[in-house]
C-alpha positions as CSV (number, residue, x, y, z in Angstrom):
1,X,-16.3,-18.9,22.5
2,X,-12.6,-18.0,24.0
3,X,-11.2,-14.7,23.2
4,X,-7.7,-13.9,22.3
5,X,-5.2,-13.2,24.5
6,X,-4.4,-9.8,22.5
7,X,-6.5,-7.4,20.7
8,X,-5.4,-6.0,17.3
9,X,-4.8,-2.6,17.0
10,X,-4.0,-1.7,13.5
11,X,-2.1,-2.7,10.5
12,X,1.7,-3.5,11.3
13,X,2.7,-4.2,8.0
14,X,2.4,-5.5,4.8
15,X,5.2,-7.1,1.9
16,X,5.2,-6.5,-1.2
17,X,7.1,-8.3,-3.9
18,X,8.7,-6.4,-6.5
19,X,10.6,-6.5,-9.7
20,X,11.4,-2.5,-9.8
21,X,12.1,-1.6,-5.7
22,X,13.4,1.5,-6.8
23,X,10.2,2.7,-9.1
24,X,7.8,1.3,-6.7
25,X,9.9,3.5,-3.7
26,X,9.6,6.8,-5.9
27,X,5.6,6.1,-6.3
28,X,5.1,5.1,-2.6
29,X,7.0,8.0,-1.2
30,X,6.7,10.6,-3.9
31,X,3.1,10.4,-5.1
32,X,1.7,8.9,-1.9
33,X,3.8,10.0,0.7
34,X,5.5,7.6,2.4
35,X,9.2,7.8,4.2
36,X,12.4,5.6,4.1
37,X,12.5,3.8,7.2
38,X,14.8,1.2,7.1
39,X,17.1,-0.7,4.5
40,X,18.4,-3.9,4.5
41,X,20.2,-4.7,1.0
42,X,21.7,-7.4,2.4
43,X,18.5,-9.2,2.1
44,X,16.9,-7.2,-0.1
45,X,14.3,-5.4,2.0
46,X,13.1,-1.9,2.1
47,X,10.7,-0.3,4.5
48,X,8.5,2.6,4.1
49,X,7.2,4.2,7.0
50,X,2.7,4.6,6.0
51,X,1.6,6.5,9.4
52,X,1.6,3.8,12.1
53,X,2.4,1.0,9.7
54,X,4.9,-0.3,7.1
55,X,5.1,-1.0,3.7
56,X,8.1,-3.3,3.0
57,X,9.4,-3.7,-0.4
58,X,11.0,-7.0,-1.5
59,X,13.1,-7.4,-4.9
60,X,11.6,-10.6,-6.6
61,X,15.6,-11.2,-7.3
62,X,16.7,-10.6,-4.0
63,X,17.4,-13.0,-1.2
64,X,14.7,-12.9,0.7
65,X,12.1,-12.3,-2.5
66,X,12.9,-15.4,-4.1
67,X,11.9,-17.2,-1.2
68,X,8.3,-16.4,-2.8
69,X,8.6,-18.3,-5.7
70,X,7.6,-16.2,-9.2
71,X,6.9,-12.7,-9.1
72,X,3.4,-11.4,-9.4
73,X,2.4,-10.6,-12.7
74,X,-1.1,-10.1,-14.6
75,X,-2.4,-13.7,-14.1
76,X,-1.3,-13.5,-10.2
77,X,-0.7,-11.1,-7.1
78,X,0.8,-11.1,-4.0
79,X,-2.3,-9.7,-2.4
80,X,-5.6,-8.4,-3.2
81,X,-5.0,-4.5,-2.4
82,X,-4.1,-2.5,0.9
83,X,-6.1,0.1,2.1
84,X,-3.8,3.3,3.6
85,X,-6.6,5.3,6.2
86,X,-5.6,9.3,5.2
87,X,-6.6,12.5,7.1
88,X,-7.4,15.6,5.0
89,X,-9.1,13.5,2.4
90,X,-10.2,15.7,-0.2
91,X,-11.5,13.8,-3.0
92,X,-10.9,16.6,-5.6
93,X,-7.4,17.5,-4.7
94,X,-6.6,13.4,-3.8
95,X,-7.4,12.6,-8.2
96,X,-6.0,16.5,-9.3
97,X,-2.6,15.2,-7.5
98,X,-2.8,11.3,-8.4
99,X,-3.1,12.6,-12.0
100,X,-0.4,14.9,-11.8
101,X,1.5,11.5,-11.4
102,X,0.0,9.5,-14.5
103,X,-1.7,7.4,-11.7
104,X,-4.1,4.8,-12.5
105,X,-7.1,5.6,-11.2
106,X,-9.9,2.9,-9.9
107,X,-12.9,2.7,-8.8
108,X,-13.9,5.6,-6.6
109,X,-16.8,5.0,-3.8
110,X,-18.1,4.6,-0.2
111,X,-16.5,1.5,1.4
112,X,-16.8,0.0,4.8
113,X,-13.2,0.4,6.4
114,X,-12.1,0.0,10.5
115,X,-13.6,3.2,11.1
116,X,-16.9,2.9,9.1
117,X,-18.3,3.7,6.0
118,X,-16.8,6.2,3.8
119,X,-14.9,8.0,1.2
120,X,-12.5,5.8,-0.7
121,X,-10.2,5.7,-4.1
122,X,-8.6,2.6,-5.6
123,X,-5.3,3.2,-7.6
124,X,-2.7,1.1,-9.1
125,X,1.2,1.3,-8.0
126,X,4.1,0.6,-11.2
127,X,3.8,-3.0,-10.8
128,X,-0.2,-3.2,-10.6
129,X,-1.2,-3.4,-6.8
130,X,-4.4,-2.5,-5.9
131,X,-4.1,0.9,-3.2
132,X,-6.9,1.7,-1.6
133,X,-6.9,5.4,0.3
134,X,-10.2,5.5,2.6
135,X,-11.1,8.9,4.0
136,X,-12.8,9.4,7.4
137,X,-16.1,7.4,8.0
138,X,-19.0,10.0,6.7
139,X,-21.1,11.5,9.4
């Protein structure tokens, strides 16, 4: 079997459609910690620097969100969940802080990630996508 020409190196980005940008902004940047990187309003498009990679928020309503057809809802997503790789995971101080928010908490459990098995915490975000933050593969 052929390789690729290229080798992946990690998670560039990821779009997800929304009906509240501005609520799902506040949760991504002020309870998890991402940054403003980029707007586009033109389009509709707002990017959130996550580490190496981008979160990109799209407005259902927007030009380039109704290219997607109907907004995700309880019957139908966008996308299963994506999984954000933190340093300093502390499990304790991760669910005091997510709380602190009124942060639906998941699942919580060992997972098998790019770096291994280890530590990880599903949440929910305003409009009901599935985060997963997965801690350092366990020694």
């Amino acid at each position: 079997m052929n390789k690729p020409p290229f080798r992946i190196e990690q998670l560039d980005h990821i779009v997800l459609r929304a009906y509240d940008v501005p609520t799902m902004q506040a949760f991504y940047c002020d309870v998890l910690g991402c940054t403003v990187e980029r707007r586009q309003d033109d389009i509709g498009l707002l990017q959130l620097r996550a580490g190496h990679s981008l979160i990109d928020l799209v407005g259902v309503d927007s030009k380039l969100g109704r290219h997607g057809g109907a907004g995700p809802g309880t019957e139908g997503h966008n996308m299963d969940h994506l999984c954000l790789s933190v340093e300093g995971y502390d499990e304790a101080a991760i669910l005091a802080h997510l709380k602190a928010h009124g942060v639906h908490v998941g699942d919580i459990g060992s997972r098998y990630g790019a770096k291994g098995e280890g530590p990880s915490i599903y949440l929910f975000d305003p409009q009901g996508n599935m985060v997963e933050l997965k801690g350092p593969p366990a020694v």
